[in-house]
Legacy VTK file of the C-alpha trace (Angstrom):
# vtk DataFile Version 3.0
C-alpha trace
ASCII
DATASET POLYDATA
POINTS 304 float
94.437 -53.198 -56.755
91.052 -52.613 -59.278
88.584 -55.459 -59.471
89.877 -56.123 -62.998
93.330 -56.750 -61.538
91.998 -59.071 -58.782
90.137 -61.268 -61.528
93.442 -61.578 -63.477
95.282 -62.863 -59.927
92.553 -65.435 -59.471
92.533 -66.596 -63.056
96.391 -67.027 -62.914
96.125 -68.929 -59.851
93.276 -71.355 -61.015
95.288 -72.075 -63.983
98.520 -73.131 -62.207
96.640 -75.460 -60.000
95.048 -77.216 -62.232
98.012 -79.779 -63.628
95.917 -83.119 -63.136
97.578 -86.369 -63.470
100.912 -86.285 -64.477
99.545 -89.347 -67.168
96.626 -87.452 -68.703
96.977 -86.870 -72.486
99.463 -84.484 -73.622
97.490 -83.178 -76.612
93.974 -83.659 -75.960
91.587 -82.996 -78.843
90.153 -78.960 -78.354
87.282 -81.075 -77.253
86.408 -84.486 -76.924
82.765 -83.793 -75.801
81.883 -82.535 -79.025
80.017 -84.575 -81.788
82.713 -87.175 -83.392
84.416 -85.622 -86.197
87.568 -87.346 -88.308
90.834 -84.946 -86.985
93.682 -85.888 -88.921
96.215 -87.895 -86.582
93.837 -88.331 -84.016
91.652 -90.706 -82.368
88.766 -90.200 -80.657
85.600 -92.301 -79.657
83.806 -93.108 -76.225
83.739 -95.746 -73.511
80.929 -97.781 -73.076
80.168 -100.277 -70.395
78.040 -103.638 -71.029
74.559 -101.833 -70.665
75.852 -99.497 -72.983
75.625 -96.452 -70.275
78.730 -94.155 -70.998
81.996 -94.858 -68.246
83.351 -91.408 -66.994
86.781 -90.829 -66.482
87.815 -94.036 -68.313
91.825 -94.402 -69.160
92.417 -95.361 -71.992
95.539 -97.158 -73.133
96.890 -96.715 -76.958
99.256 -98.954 -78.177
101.513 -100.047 -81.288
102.830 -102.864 -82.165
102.744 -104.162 -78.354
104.419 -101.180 -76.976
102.323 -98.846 -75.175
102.498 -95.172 -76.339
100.398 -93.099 -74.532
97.439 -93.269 -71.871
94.274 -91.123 -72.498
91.415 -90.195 -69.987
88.079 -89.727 -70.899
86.327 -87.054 -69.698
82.868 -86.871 -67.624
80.644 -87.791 -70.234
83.265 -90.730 -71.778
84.709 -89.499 -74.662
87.941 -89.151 -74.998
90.382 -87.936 -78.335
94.539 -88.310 -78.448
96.384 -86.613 -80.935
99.217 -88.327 -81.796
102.910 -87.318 -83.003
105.449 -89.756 -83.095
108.710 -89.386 -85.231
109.193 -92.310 -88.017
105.440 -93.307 -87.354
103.704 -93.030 -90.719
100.076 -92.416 -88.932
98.421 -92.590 -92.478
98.988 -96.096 -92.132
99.618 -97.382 -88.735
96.911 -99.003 -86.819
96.625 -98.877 -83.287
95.170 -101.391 -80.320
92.538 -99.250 -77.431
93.006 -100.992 -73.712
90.935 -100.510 -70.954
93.155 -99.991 -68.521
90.869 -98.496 -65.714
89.282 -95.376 -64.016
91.631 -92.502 -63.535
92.891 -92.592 -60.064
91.692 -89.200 -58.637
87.878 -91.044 -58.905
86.879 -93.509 -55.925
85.451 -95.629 -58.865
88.609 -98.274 -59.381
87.499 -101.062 -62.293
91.265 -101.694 -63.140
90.673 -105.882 -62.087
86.406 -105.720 -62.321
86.224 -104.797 -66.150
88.363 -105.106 -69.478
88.005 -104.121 -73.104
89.835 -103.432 -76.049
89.342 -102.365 -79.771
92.279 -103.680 -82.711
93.020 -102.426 -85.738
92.419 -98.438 -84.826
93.510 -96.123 -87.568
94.393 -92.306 -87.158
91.466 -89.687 -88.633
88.823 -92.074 -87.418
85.584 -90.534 -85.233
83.533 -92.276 -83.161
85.102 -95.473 -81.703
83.292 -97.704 -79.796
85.631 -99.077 -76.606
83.164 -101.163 -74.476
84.172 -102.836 -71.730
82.678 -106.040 -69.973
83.102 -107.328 -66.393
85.834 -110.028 -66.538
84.088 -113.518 -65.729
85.150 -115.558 -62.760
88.444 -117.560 -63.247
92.060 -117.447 -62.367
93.958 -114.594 -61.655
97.846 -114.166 -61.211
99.653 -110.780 -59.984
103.368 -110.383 -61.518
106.342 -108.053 -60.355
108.958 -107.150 -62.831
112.240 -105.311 -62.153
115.496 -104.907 -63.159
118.756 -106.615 -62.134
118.804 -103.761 -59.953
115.914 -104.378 -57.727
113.958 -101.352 -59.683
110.392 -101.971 -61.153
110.241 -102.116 -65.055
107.655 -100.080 -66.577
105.713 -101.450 -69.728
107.122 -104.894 -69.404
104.562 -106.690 -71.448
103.347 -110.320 -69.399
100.375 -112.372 -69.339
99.336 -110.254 -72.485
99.507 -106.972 -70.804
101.879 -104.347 -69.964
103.197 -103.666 -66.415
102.335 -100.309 -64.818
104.541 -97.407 -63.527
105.256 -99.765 -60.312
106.274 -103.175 -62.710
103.011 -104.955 -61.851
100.516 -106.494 -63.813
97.361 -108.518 -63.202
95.629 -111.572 -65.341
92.374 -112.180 -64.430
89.154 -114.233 -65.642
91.284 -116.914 -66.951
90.273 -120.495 -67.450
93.685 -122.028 -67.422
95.031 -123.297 -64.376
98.412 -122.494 -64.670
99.793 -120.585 -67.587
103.313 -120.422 -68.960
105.211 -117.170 -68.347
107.092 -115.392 -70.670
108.236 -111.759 -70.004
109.244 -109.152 -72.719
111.059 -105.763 -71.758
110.088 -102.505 -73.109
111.497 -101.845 -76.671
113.906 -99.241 -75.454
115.756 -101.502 -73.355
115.929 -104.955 -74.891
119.417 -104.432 -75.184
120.217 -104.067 -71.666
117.837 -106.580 -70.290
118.035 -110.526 -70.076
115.264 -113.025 -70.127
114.118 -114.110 -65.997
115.353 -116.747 -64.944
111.619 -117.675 -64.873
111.438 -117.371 -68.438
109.382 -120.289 -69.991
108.410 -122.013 -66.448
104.896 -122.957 -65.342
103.121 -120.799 -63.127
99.754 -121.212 -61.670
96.739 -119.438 -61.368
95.801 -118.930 -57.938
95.583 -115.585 -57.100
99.490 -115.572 -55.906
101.378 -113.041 -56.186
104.905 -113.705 -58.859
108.018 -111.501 -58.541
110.558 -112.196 -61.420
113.476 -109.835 -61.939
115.474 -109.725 -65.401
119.111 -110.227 -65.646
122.020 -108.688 -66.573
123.178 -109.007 -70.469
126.129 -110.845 -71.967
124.786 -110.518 -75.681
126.515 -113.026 -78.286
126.620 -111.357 -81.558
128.192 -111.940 -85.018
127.848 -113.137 -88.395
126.523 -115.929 -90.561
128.350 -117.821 -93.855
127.415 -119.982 -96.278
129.788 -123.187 -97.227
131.442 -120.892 -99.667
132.078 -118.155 -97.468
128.968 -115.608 -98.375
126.864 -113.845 -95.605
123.811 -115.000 -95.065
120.640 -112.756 -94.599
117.392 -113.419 -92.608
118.726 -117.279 -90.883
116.790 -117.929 -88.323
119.266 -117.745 -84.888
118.143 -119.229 -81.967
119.980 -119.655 -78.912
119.184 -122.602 -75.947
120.489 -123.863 -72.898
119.253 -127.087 -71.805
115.360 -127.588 -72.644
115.438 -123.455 -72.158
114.895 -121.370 -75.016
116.662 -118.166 -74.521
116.082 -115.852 -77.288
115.508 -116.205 -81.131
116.164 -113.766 -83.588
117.287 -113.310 -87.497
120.563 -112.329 -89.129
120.524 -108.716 -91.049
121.570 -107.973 -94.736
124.995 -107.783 -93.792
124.619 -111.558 -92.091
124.719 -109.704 -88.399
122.801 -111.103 -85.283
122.395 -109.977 -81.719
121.348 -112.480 -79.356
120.476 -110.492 -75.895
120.928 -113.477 -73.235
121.832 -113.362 -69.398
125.372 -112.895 -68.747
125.371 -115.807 -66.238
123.733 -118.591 -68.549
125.623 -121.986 -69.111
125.933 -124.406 -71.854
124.507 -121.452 -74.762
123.924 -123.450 -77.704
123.183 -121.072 -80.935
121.521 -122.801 -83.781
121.084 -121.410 -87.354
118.495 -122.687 -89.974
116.839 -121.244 -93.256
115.073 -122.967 -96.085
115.505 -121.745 -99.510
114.067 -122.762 -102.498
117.258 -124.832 -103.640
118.696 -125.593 -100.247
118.636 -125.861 -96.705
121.195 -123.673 -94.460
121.733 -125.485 -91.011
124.783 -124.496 -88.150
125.082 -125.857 -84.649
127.750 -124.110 -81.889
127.995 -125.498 -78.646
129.235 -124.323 -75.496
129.141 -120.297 -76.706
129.984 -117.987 -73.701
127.398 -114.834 -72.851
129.574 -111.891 -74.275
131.134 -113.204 -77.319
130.766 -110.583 -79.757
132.823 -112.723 -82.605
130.781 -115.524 -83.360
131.270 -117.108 -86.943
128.473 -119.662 -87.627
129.300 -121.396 -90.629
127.028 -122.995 -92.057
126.289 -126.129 -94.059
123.825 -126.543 -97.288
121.685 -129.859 -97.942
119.778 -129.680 -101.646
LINES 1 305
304 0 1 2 3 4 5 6 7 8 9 10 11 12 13 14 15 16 17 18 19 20 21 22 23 24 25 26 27 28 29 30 31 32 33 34 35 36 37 38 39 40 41 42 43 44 45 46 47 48 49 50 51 52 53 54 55 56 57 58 59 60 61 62 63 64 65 66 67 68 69 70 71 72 73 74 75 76 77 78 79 80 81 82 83 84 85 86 87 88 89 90 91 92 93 94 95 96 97 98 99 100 101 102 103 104 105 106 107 108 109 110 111 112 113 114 115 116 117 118 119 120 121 122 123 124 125 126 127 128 129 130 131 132 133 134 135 136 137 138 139 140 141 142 143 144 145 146 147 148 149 150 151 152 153 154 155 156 157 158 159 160 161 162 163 164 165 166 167 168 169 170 171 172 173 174 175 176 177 178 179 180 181 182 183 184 185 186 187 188 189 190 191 192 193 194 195 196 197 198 199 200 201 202 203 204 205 206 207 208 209 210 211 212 213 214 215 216 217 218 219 220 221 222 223 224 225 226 227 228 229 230 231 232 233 234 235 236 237 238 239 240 241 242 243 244 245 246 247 248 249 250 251 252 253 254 255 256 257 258 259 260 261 262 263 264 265 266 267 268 269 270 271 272 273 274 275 276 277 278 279 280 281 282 283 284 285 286 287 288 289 290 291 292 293 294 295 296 297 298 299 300 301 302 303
């Protein structure tokens, strides 16, 4: 074999091996360690810690409209760029939140519960941001577990004002609260096939414990909303409760529709309907709804 024909072996070979982590970017800028420049559809910037001394191998996590889309990882010098393509995403407008979410996990350096930092109101085509992190200050700290009604952690859960990680955990720390109350939201892509904990709502407090909540199978209650004179009803505000538990609230379509995603095994559902207009006021109150009714006819009554 020629010497040209070894190099060629030894190029392929170095090429394979170097895959990285499986959650580095996708489609890195050609090169973040260049001068900032405006790419269209991209961001790019650097990580910076409270000295102001660049953090190497920062991840970065970009998200929209609280649902994580992709993590980033800056390179040795702390930049870092993200193209980013997402289908029905109009990036001329959209504006994204930057997370600290750590160093990458190949580096012995691990800030992940030492630092945080975030920048709000990102917009695609913009050079240069600044993502500077701080050491979070001495306070209370809470660990929570999330899975699904099959045992299985839940990935990008979003608790405590975070989202979960690959293995459904997520950590709160540097808080001044003692106790906090929990609420737990499932990724977008399956809010329809998870219920509310039954921790939902409930005080927990911050001591450093460790929290394991799991959420439930659905029994969704869905139908439609009338006037007194028989007309659908658009955008009334449907909430659904069982005993001082709020359950989940959300708001009937053009068509009058609602989907209320609740636990299969609640008891004593009560869905209320309200909406203020400027010449009346719509209120409905049914008791005693099962999970799974998918025929629900909330008539409602007008007040001037």
């Amino acid at each position: 074999m020629t010497r040209c024909a070894w190099r060629l072996v030894f190029a392929t070979i170095a090429f394979a091996g170097c895959g990285g982590d499986e959650r580095a970017p996708a489609a890195p800028l050609s090169d973040p360690d260049a001068a900032p420049r405006a790419e269209p559809g991209a961001i790019s910037g650097v990580v910076l810690d409270e000295n102001g001394a660049r953090v190497p191998f920062a991840r970065i996590q970009i998200e929209y409209d609280w649902e994580r889309l992709v993590d980033v990882v800056a390179t040795e010098t702390g930049r870092f760029g993200r193209r980013l393509d997402r289908s029905g995403l109009d990036l001329s407008t959209a504006v994204f939140t930057l997370r600290f979410v750590g160093v990458a996990n190949r580096h012995k350096r691990v800030w992940r519960h030492t630092h945080e930092g975030s920048v709000e109101d990102v917009k695609c085509g913009v050079a240069g941001v600044e993502l500077r992190i701080k050491p979070i200050e001495e306070g209370h700290a809470l660990s929570v577990r999330v899975v699904d009604p099959a045992g299985e952690p839940v990935a990008n859960a979003y608790v405590l004002g975070l989202f979960t990680n690959k293995d459904g955990w997520v950590r709160q720390a540097g808080m001044l609260e003692q106790s906090m109350q929990l609420f737990v939201s499932p990724p977008k892509s399956r809010r329809r096939t998870l219920a509310a904990p039954r921790e939902q709502g409930t005080f927990v407090e911050m001591d450093g414990r460790e929290v394991h909540v799991a959420f439930r199978k659905p029994g969704p209650i869905a139908g439609i909303v009338r006037d007194d004179a028989g007309a659908v009803v658009a955008g009334v505000l449907i909430r659904a409760t069982s005993g001082k538990r709020h359950l989940c609230t959300v708001n009937s379509d053009a068509q009058g529709r609602f989907e209320l995603v609740i636990a299969a095994d609640e008891r004593d559902v009560i869905v209320w309907a309200s909406k203020s207009e400027d010449d009346r006021y719509l209120a409905a109150v049914v008791e005693n709804v099962a999970p799974g009714t998918r025929d629900l006819e909330i008539k409602t009554t007008s007040r001037r």
